[in-house]
C-alpha positions in Angstrom: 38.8 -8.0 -56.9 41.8 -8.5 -58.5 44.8 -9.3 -56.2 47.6 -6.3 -55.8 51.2 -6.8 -56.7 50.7 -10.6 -57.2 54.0 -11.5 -58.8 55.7 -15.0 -59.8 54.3 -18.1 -59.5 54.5 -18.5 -62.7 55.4 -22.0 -62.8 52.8 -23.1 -60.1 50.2 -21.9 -62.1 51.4 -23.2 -65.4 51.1 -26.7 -63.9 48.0 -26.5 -62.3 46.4 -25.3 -65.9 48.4 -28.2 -68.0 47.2 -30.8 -65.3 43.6 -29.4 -65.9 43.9 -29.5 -69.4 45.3 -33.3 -69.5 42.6 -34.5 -66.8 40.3 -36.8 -68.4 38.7 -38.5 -64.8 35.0 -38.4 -65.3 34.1 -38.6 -61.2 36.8 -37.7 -59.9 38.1 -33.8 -59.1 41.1 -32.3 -60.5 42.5 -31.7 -56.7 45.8 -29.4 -56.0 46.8 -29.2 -52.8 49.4 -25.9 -52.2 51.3 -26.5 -49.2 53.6 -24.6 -47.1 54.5 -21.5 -44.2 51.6 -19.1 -43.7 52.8 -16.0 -45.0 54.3 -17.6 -48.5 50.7 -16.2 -50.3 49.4 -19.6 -50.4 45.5 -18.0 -50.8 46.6 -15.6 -53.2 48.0 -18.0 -55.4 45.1 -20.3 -55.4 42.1 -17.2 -55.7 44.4 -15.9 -58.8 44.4 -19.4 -60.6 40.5 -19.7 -59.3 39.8 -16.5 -60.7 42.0 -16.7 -63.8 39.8 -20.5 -64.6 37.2 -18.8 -63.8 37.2 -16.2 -66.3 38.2 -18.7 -69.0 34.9 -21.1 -68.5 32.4 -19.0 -66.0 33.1 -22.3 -63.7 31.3 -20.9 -60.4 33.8 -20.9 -57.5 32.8 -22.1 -54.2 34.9 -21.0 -51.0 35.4 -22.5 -47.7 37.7 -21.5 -45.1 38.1 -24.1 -42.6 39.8 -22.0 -40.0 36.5 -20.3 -39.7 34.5 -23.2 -38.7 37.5 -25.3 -36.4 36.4 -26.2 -33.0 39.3 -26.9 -30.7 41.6 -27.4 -33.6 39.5 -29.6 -35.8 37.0 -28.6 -38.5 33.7 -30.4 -38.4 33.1 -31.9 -41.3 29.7 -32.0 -41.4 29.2 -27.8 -40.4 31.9 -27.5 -43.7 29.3 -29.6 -45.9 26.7 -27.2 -44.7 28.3 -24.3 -45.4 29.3 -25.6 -49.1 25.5 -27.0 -49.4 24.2 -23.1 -48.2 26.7 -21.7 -50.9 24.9 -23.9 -53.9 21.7 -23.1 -52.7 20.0 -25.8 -50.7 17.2 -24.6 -48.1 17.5 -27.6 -46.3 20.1 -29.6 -45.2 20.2 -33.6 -44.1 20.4 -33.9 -40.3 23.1 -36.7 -40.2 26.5 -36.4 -42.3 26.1 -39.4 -44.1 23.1 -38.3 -45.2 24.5 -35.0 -46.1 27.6 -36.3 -48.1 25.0 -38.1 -50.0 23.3 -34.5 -50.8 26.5 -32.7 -51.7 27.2 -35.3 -53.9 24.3 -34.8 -55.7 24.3 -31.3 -56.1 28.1 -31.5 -57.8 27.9 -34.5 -59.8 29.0 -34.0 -63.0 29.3 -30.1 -62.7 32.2 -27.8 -63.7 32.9 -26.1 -60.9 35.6 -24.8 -58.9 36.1 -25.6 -54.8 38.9 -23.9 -53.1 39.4 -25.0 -49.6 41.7 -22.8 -47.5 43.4 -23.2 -44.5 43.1 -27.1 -44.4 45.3 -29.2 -41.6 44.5 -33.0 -42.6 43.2 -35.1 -45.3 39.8 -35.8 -43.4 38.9 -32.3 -43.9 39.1 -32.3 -47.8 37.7 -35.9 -48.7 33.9 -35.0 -47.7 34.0 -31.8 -50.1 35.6 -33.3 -53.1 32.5 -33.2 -55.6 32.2 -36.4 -57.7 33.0 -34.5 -60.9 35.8 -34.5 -63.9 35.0 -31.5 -64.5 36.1 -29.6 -61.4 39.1 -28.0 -59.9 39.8 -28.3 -56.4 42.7 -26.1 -54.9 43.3 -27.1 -51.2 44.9 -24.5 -49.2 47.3 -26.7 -46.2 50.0 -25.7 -44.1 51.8 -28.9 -45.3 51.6 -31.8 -47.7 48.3 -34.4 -47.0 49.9 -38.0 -47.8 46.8 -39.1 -46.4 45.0 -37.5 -49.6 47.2 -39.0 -52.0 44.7 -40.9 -53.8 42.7 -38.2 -54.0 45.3 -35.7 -54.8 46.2 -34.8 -58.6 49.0 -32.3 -58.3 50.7 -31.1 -54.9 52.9 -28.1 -55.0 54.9 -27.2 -52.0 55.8 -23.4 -52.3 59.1 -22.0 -51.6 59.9 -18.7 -50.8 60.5 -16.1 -52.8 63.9 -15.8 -54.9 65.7 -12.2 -54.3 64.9 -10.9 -58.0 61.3 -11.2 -57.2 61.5 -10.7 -53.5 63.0 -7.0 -54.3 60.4 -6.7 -57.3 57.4 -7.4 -55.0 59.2 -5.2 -52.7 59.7 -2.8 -55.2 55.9 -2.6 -56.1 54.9 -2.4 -52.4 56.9 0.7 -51.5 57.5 2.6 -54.6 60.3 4.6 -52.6 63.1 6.1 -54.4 66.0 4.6 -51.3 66.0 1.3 -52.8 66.5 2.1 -56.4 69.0 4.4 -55.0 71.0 2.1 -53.0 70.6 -1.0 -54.7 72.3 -3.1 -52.6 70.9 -2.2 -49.3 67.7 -3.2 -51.0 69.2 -6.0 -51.6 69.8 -6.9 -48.4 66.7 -5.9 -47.0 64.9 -8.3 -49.1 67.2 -11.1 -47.9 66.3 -10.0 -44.2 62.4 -11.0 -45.5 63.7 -14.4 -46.5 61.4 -14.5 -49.2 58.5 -14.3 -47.2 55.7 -12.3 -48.9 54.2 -11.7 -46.0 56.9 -10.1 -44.3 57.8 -8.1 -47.5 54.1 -6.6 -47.9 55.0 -5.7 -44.1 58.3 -4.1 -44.9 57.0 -2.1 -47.7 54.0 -0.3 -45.2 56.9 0.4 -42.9 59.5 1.9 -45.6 55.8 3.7 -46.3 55.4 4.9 -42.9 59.5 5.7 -42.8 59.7 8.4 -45.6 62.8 9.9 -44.0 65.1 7.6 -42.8 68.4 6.4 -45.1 67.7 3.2 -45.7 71.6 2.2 -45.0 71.0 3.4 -41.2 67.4 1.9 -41.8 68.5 -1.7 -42.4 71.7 -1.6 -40.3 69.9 -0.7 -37.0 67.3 -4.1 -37.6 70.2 -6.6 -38.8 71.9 -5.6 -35.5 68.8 -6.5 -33.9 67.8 -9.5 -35.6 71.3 -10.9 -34.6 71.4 -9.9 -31.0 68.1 -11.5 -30.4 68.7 -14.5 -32.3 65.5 -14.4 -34.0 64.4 -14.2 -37.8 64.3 -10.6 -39.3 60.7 -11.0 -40.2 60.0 -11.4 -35.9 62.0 -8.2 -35.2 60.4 -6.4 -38.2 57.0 -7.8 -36.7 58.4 -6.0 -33.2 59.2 -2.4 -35.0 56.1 -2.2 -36.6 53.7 -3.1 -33.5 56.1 -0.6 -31.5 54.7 2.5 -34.3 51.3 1.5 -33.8 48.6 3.5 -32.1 47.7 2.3 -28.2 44.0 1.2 -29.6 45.2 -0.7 -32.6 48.3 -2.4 -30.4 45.5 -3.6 -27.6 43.2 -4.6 -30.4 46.2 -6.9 -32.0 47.0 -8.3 -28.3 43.1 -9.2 -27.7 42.4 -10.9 -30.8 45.7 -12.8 -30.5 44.4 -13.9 -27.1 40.7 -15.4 -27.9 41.6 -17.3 -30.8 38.6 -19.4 -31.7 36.8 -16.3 -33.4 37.1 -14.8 -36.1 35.9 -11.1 -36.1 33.2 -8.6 -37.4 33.9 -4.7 -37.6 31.2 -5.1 -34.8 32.7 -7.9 -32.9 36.0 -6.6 -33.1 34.4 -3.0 -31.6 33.3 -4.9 -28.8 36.1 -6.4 -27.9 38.0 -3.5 -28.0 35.4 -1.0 -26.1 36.3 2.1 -27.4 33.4 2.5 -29.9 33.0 2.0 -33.4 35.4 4.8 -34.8 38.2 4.1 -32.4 37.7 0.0 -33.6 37.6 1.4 -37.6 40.9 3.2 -36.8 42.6 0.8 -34.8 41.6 -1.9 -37.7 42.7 0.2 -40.4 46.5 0.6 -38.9 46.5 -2.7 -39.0 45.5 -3.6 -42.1 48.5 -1.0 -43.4 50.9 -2.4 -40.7 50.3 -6.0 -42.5 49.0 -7.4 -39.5 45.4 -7.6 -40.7 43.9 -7.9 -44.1 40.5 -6.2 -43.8 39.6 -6.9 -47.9 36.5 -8.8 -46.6 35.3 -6.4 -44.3 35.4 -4.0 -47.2 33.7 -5.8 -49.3 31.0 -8.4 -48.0 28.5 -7.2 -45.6 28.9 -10.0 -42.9 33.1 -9.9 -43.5 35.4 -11.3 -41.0 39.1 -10.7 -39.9 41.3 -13.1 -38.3 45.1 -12.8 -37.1 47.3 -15.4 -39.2 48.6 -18.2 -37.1 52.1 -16.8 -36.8 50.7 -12.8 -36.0 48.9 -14.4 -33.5 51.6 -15.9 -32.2 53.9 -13.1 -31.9 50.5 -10.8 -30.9 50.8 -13.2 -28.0 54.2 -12.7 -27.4 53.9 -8.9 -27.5 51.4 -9.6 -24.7 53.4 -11.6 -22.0 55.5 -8.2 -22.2 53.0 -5.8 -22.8 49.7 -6.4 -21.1 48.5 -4.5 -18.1 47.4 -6.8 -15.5 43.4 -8.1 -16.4 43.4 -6.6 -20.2 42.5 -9.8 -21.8 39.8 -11.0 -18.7 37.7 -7.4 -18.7 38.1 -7.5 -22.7 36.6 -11.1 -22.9 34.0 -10.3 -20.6 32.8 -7.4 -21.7 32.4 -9.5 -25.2 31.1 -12.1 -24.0 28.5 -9.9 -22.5 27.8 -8.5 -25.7 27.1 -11.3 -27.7 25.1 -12.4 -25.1 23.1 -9.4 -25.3 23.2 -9.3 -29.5 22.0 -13.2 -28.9 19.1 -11.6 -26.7 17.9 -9.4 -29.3 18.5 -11.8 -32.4 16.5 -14.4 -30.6 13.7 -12.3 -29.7 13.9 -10.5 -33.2 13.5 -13.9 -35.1 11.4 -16.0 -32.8 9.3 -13.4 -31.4 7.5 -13.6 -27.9 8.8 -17.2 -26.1 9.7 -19.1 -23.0 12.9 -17.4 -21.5 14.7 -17.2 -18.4 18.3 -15.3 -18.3 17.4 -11.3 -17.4 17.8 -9.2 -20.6 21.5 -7.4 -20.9 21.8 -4.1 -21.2 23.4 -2.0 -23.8 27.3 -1.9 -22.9 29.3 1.2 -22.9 31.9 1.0 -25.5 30.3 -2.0 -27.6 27.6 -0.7 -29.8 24.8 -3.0 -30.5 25.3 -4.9 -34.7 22.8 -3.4 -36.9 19.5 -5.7 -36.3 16.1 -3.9 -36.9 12.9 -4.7 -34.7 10.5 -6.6 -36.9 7.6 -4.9 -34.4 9.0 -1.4 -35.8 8.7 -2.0 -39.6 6.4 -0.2 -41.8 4.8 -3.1 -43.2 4.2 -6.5 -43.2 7.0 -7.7 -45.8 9.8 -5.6 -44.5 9.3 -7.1 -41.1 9.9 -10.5 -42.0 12.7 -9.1 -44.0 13.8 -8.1 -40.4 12.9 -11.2 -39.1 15.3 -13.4 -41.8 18.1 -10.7 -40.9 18.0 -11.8 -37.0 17.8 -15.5 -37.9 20.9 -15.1 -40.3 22.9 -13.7 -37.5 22.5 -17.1 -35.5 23.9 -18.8 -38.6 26.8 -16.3 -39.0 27.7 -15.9 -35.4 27.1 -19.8 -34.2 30.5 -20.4 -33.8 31.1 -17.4 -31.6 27.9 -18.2 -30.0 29.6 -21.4 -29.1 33.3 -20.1 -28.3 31.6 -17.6 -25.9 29.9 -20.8 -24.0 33.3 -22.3 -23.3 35.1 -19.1 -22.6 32.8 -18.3 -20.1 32.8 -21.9 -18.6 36.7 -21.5 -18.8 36.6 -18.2 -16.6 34.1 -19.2 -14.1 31.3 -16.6 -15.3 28.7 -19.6 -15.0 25.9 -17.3 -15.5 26.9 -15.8 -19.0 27.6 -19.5 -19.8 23.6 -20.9 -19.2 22.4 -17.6 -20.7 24.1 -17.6 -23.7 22.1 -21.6 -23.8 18.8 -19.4 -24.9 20.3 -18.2 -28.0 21.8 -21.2 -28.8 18.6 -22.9 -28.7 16.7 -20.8 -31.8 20.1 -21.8 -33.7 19.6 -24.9 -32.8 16.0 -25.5 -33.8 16.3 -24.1 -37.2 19.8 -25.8 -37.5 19.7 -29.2 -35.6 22.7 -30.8 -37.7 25.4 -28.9 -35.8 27.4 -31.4 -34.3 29.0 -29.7 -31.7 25.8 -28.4 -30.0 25.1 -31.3 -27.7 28.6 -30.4 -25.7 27.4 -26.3 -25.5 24.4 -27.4 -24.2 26.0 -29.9 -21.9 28.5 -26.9 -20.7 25.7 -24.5 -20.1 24.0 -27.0 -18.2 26.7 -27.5 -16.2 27.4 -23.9 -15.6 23.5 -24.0 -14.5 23.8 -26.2 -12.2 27.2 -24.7 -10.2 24.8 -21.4 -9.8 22.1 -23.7 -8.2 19.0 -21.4 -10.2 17.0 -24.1 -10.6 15.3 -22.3 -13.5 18.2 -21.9 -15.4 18.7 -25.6 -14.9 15.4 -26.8 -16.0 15.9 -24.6 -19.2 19.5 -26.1 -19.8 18.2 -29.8 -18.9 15.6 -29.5 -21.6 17.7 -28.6 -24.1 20.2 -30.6 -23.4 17.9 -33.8 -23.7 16.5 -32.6 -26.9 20.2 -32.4 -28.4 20.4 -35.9 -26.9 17.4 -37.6 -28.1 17.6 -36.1 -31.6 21.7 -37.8 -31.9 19.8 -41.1 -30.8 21.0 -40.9 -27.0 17.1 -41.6 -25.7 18.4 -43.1 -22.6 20.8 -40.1 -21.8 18.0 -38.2 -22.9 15.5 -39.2 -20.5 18.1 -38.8 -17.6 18.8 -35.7 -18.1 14.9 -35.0 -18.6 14.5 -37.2 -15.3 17.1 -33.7 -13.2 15.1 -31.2 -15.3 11.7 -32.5 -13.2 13.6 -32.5 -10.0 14.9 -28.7 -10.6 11.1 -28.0 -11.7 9.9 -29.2 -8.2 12.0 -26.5 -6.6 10.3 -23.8 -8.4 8.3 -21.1 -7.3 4.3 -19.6 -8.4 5.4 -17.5 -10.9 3.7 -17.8 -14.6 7.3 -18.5 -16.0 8.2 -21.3 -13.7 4.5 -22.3 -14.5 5.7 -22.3 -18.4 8.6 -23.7 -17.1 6.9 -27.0 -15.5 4.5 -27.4 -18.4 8.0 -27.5 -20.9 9.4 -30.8 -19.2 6.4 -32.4 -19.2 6.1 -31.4 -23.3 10.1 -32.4 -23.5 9.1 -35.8 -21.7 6.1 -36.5 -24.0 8.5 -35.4 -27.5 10.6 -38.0 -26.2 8.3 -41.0 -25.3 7.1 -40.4 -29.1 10.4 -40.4 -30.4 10.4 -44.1 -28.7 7.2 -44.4 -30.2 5.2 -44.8 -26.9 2.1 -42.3 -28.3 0.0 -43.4 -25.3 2.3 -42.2 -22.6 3.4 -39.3 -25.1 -0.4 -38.3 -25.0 -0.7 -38.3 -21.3 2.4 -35.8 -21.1 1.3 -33.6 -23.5 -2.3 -33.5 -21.9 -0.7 -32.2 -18.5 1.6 -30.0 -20.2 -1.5 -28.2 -22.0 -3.5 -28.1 -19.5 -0.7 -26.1 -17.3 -0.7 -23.4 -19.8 -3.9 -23.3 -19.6 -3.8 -22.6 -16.1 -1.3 -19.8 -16.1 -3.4 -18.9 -19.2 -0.6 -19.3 -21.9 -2.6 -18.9 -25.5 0.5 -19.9 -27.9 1.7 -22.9 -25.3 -1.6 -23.8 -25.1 -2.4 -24.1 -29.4 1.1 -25.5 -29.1 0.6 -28.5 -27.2 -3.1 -28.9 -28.4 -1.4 -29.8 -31.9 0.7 -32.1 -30.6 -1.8 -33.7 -28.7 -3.2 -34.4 -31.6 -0.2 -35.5 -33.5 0.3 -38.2 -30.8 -3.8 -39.1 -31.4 -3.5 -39.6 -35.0 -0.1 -41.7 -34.4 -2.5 -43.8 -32.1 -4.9 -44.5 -34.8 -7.5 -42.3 -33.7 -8.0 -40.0 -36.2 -11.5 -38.2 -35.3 -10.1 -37.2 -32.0 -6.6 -36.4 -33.9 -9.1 -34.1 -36.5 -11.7 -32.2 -33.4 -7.7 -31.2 -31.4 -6.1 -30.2 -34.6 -9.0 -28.3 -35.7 -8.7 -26.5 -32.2 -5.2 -25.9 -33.1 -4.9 -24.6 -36.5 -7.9 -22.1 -35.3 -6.0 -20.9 -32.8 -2.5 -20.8 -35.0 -4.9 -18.5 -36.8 -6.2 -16.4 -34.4 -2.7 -15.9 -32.8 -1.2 -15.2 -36.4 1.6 -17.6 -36.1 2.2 -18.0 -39.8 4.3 -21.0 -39.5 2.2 -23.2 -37.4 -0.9 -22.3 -39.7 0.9 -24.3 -42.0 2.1 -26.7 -40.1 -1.4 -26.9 -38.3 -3.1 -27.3 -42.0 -1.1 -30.1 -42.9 -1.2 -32.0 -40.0 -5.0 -31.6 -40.2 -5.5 -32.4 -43.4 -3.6 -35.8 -42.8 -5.6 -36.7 -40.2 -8.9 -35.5 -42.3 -7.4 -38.1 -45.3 -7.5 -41.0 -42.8 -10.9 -39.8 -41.2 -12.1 -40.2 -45.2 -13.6 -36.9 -45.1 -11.0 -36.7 -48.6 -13.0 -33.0 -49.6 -12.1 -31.3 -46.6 -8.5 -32.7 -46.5 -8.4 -31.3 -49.9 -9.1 -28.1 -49.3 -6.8 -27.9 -45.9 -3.8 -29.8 -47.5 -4.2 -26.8 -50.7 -4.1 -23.9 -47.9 -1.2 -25.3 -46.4 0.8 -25.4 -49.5 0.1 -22.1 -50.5 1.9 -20.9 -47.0 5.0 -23.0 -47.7 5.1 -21.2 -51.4 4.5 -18.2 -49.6 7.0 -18.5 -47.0 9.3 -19.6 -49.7 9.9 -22.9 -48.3 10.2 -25.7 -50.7 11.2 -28.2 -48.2 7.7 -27.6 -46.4 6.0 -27.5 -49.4 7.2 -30.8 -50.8 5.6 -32.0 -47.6 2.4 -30.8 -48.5 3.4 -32.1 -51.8 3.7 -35.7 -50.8 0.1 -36.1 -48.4 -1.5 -34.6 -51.8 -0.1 -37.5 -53.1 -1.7 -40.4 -50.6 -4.9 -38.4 -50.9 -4.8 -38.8 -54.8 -3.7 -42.4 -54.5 -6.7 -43.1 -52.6 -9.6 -41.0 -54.4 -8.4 -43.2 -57.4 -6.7 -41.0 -59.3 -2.9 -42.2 -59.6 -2.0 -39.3 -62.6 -3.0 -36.4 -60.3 -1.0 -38.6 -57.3 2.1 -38.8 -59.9 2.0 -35.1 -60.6 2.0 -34.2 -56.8 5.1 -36.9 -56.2 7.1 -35.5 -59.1 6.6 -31.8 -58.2 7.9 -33.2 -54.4 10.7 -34.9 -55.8 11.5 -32.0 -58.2 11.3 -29.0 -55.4 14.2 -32.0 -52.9 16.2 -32.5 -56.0 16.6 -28.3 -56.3 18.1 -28.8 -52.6 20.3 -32.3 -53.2 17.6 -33.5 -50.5 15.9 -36.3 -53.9 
């Protein structure tokens, strides 16, 4: 959408375009960095000239905002090269950021493209994202100038403020009030007490809006005399009039968001926080948005749309709450959203993973938070809508994981050590569908933690587990099997029940993943014998077919591939009989390998084919370039190298489409 009452910057954008136009780099980015005070329309400026290139040459744009993904005031570099990787279409992402550079850097090689990088605080951010292309335009976003980037760095344009005659024509455009064509110079003067500042004129204008009847002499005399006596800038004491008009719901709403400043928020989210219900959240946004406080364009126009309170609004939102707060607003606001998340977690977790080990009690709705919009895959009509329902659930983990993880330390922070482990179970289905997030291994260390001040030795079995499996996967075996080595003296205090049964049979499958991570199968297959043979005591059908395929993963890995084929036979049957699509195909495959080296080349065949057509079904390329590649060795050693070739280039083809090649 095109940008309302943009004006100047003329000259900015002239030198970004003649830069462009003189670039002749073949590797190397076009890169601008705009620098300077939030409020001076930094964004703006750099979506118009995105847009405007845009237009001229159909370059796509790609859009990162790094506020959105900062952890404790840093961005994560290798979360950002996700995000940038999801945006160009890869399925799969590398697990290590090496690796992942490497990917990026395929997918933009060469391409015209443009990469606008917002809210960026140091150079470290922006060099992993620059795409190894002459042909792009990269516009970073920065509260101040990036020496650090300066070999990297084409054109850097610090942005002053506005000058008056554009100040009062923004101004102009914003109020459309009669007063300050009248009285000129009052106008005048108002503009000056906005010091440029777009921001704080976009804010003026809604209150001259909101003001209809007040002379804008009296108007603008009564503020200056303010502004002086405080000793503050006139764009803080404007900031001060227009929280005093607002409504009690949006003037809370401003003060809560101001005070848990690691999220960014949802219509949904921010109704939660709130707890007044969706309607009273809608309103309370919507003053906001016309006080100039919030701009709620993306929650307008994106499904999954966020808000966030600029650095200085948040700032002076704080302020406003040191003198405005009742005593425990901010405590029994974060709580009850902390609750909810954990209960929108719950049903997102059991949504997109279905039936599975868990041990925090389920949270009921909350009054005054509405549940998000997330329908039960067990209510569709049919089968394709429900996994439409089940994609939906998994794609609120990916949206909300930084919220999932803010709400881990917040609760840590507060003491509420039991929302703090049980907001660990929803972080674990991220996890195992996204196991490149960096900063997992410290949310499951906190939860842990939390776990363990509660003394449930359930929850710290659960937290131990996945804590070593964050561990052993960031090549930290030996913390790993430490941490694995509390989770089996926790398990030893549990009771007879069937989930402390499942409970007991998971560390002994988390100790054998581990041993065959360090490549001791024979141990690995003694751990996952007594883990199966638990479930099968409880009975548990799915931990059972479970742990009878990776028994015989561990078998074929010893060079024992009959026993490796009669387990995973018993597996994939039971995959099938449970109709677990996914491990059917991952069942098949494994077979089929273990047929391969068995010889029997027919049946591996014929396995290997079913468990490609799942992959193409599920739409997984990833999986079926898998399949792809055991075709391949199958080929190779029937004798017939063009059908093997055919196989490897379809596998390489299907990574290249996901910079994995």
């Amino acid at each position: 959408m095109e940008i309302a009452h943009f004006v100047d910057r003329e000259d900015e954008g002239a030198q970004i375009f003649d830069g462009l136009e003189q670039w002749a780099a073949r590797e190397r980015p076009f890169c601008v960095v705009l620098w300077g005070a939030a409020g001076l329309g930094r964004t703006e400026l750099a979506l118009k000239v995105a847009r405007t290139l845009n237009a001229r040459t159909e370059a796509p744009v790609l859009m990162a905002d790094l506020d959105r993904i900062r952890l404790r005031g840093v961005a994560d570099p290798g979360d950002a090269l996700g995000h940038m990787l999801t945006s160009l279409g890869a399925e799969a992402l590398e697990p290590d950021f090496d690796a992942r550079c490497r990917q990026y850097r395929r997918l933009t090689a060469g391409r015209r493209m443009i990469v606008l990088l917002d809210n960026v605080h140091y150079a470290s951010e922006v060099a992993p994202l620059l795409p190894p292309s002459g042909d792009a335009l990269v516009i970073v976003v920065s509260r101040g100038p990036l020496p650090d980037l300066a070999d990297g760095t084409a054109l850097e344009i610090p942005l002053p403020p506005l000058p008056e005659p554009v100040a009062l024509e923004l101004l102009g455009l914003l109020a459309r009030d009669r007063r300050l064509t009248a009285d000129p110079e009052a106008a005048r003067e108002l503009a000056q007490l906005c010091s440029g500042l777009p921001a704080a004129l976009w804010t003026a204008g809604a209150w001259l809006r909101r003001n209809p009847l007040v002379p804008l002499p009296r108007l603008l005399a009564e503020l200056a005399v303010q502004f002086r006596e405080k000793g503050i800038t006139g764009v803080e004491t404007m900031w001060d009039e227009t929280y005093a008009e607002l409504a009690p719901s949006a003037a809370l709403l401003y003060r809560l968001m101001a005070g848990t400043p690691e999220i960014s928020w949802t219509r949904d989210s921010a109704a939660a926080l709130l707890g007044r219900g969706e309607e009273a959240c809608d309103d309370a946004l919507q003053e906001l948005n016309r006080a100039g406080f919030l701009d709620i364009r993306d929650l307008v126009q994106t499904e999954d749309g966020r808000v966030g309170l600029p650095e200085w609004l948040g700032d002076h939102a704080r302020r406003r709450a040191r003198l405005d707060a009742s005593e425990g607003e901010l405590e029994a606001a974060q709580y009850r959203f902390v609750r909810w998340v954990l209960r929108q977690g719950q049903r997102a977790d059991r949504f997109a993973a279905g039936g599975r080990l868990t041990v925090a009690d389920e949270v009921l709705p909350i009054e005054g938070a509405p549940d998000t919009f997330l329908p039960d895959p067990g209510e569709a009509a049919d089968e394709e809508t429900a996994g439409e329902h089940k994609v939906r659930a998994a794609r609120w983990f990916y949206q909300e994981r930084h919220t999932l993880f803010a709400c881990v330390r917040l609760a840590c922070a507060r003491g509420w050590d039991d929302e703090a482990w049980m907001l660990s179970e929803p972080v674990w289905t991220f996890f195992l569908d996204h196991p490149h997030q960096s900063d997992v291994t410290d949310v499951f260390r906190s939860a842990n933690e939390a776990a363990v001040r509660t003394g449930n030795a359930a929850a710290i079995v659960r937290t131990c587990s996945q804590l070593a499996r964050a561990l052993w996967q960031s090549d930290r075996t030996d913390e790993a099997d430490e941490v694995l080595r509390r989770a089996a003296a926790a398990a030893r205090l549990l009771g007879a029940s069937d989930r402390d049964a499942k409970l007991r049979a998971s560390v002994a499958e988390f100790r054998g993943t581990l041993n065959g991570v360090r490549g001791d199968w024979a141990t690995a297959a003694g751990d996952f014998e007594e883990s199966r043979d638990l479930h099968r005591a409880i009975p548990n059908p799915y931990g059972e077919m479970l742990l009878t395929y990776r028994l015989g993963q561990a078998r074929a890995a010893l060079g024992e591939p009959e026993a490796a084929v009669s387990l995973l036979t018993r597996a994939h049957d039971m995959a099938r009989e449970q109709e677990r699509v996914r491990m059917t195909g991952r069942t098949a495959l494994a077979l089929g390998e273990a047929l391969r080296t068995a010889g029997r080349t027919a049946d591996a065949r014929e396995l290997l084919g079913f468990a490609l057509g799942i992959s193409r079904a599920r739409g997984s390329d990833v999986a079926a370039a898998g399949v792809l590649d055991a075709l391949a060795l199958l080929a190779d050693g029937e004798g017939r190298p063009e059908e093997a070739a055919e196989h490897r280039s379809e596998a390489e083809s299907l990574r290249r489409s996901h910079g994995l090649a």
